[in-house]
N, C-alpha and C positions, 0 to 999 in steps of 0.2 A: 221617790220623786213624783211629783204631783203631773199628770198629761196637761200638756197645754191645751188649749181651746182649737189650735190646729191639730191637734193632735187626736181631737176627740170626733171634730168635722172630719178627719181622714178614715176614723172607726166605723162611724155613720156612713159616710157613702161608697164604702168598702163592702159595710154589710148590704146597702139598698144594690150594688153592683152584683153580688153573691145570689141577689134575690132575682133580680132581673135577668140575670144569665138561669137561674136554672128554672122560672116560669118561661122562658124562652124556648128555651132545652124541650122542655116539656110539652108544649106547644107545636114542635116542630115547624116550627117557620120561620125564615130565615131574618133576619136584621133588617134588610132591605125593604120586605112585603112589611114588618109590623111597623118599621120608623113609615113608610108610604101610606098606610092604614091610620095611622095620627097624625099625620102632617109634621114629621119631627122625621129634622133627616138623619141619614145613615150614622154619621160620625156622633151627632150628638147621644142616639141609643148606646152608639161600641163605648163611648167615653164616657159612660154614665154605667155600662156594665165592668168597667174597669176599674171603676173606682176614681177616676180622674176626674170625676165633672159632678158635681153637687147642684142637682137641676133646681130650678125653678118649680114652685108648688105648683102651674100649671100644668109643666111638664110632669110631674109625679102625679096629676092627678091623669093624665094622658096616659100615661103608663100603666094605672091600674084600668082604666079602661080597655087598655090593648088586651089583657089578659083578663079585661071581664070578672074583674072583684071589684069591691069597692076602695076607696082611697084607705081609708081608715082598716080593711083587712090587710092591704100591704103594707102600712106602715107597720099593723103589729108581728107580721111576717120578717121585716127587717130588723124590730126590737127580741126577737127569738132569734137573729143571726148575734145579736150583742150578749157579751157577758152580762149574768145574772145583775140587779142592782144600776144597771150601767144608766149613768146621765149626762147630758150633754153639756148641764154645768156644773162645776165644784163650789 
């Protein structure tokens, strides 16, 4: 059976969730100081590191700023959380 197109959005920001939580991790600072530090509040980083919240290309370029890469390193950081091959359309 073929994944639906929700189904492939939930793989996607599953992985950018995976990636955010462990540049996070890594960083050692809390949720609160880096959502303060981008103008991006608390619940929108935790629900965006859970996998529940599929941000806005603003917000995802905010994000790779908090951790000081470029947009385009974390996104290829989230395509290395996805299976080999993987595309977001069929």
């Amino acid at each position: 059976m073929q994944a639906t197109q929700d189904d492939k959005r939930k793989e996607f920001t599953n992985a950018l969730g995976r990636v955010v939580k462990k540049l996070r991790s890594q960083s050692k600072r809390s949720a609160r100081s880096i959502a303060y530090e981008i103008n991006l509040s608390k619940t929108t980083l935790l629900l965006t590191e859970s996998g529940k919240l599929d941000p806005q290309m603003t917000t995802f370029c905010k994000l790779s700023e908090a951790f000081y890469i470029p947009p385009d390193q974390l996104l290829k950081m989230v395509y290395d959380e996805l299976p080999k091959n993987w595309t977001i359309i069929e």
